[in-house]
C-alpha positions as CSV (number, residue, x, y, z in Angstrom):
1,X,-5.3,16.5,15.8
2,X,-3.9,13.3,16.6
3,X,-0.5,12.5,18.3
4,X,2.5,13.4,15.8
5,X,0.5,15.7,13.7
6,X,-1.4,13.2,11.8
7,X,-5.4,14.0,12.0
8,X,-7.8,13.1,13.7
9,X,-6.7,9.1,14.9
10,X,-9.4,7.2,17.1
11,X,-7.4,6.6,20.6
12,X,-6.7,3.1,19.8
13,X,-5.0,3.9,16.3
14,X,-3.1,6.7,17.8
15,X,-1.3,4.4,20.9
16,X,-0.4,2.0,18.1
17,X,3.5,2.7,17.3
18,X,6.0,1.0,15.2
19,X,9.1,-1.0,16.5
20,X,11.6,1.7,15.7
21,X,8.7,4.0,18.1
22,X,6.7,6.4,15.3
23,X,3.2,6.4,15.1
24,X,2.2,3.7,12.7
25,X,0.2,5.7,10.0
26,X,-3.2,3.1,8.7
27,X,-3.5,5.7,6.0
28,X,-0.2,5.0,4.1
29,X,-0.3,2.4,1.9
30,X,1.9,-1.0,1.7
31,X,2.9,-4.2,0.7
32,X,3.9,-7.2,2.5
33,X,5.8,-10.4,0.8
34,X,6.8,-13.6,2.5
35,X,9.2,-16.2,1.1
36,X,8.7,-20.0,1.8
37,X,12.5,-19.9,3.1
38,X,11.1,-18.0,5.9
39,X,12.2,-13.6,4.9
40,X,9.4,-10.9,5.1
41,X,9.3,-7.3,3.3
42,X,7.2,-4.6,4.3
43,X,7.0,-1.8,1.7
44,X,5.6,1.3,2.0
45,X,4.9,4.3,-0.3
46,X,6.2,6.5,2.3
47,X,9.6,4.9,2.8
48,X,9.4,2.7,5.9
49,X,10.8,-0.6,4.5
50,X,10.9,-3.5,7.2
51,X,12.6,-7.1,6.3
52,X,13.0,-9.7,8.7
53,X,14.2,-13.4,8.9
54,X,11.1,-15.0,10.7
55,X,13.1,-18.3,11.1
56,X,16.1,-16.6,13.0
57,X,13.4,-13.8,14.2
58,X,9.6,-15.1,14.5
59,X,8.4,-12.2,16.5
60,X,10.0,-9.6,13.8
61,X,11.9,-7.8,16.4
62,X,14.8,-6.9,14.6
63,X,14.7,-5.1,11.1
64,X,17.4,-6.1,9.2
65,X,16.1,-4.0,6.3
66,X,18.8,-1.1,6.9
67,X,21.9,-3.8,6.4
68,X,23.9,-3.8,3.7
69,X,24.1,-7.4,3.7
70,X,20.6,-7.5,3.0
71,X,20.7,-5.1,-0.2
72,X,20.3,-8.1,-2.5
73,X,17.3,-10.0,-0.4
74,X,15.4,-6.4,-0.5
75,X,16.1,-5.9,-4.3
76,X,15.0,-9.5,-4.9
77,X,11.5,-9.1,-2.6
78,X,10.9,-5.8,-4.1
79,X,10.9,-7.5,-7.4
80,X,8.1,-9.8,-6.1
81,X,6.3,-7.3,-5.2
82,X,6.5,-5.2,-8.3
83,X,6.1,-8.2,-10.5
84,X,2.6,-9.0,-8.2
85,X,1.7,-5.7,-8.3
86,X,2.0,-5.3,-12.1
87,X,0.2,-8.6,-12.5
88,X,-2.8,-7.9,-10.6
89,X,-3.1,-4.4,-11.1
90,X,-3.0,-2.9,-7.5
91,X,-0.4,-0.2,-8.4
92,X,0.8,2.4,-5.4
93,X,3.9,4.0,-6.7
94,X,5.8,2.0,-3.6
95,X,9.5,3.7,-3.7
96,X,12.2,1.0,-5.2
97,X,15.0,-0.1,-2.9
């Protein structure tokens, strides 16, 4: 079994962690929406929201996604993503925000 419990991982999947330091899962399904003022949502069915502001943050360091500030920008993005999701069919139950 591989690190953290999650099956069997090749060894280069399994030393692959996420920013915040879990073990990123290439099983779990997500979505990913840029804006052309520069913000970024990652949305996953398990969860693991991530939303950066790549003009203030190119390297996605620092997830604002937990801010309350943000609330609005992460209802807006998850909007685009249901909206693209419902218009091209690829529908994975992602959890709303």
């Amino acid at each position: 079994m591989g690190p953290g419990g999650r099956g069997d991982l090749p060894s280069y999947l399994a030393a692959v962690t996420t920013r915040e330091g879990g073990l990123a899962d290439p099983s779990e399904a997500s979505r990913c929406v840029q804006t052309a003022d520069g913000w970024k949502r990652n949305q996953s069915v398990g969860g693991q929201h991530e939303l950066y502001d790549l003009a203030c943050d190119p390297h996605e360091l620092h997830n604002l996604a937990g801010r309350a500030s943000c609330r609005p920008r992460m209802r807006e993005m998850a909007e685009l993503i249901a909206r693209w999701q419902e218009g091209t069919g690829h529908r994975l139950g992602l959890l709303p925000v």
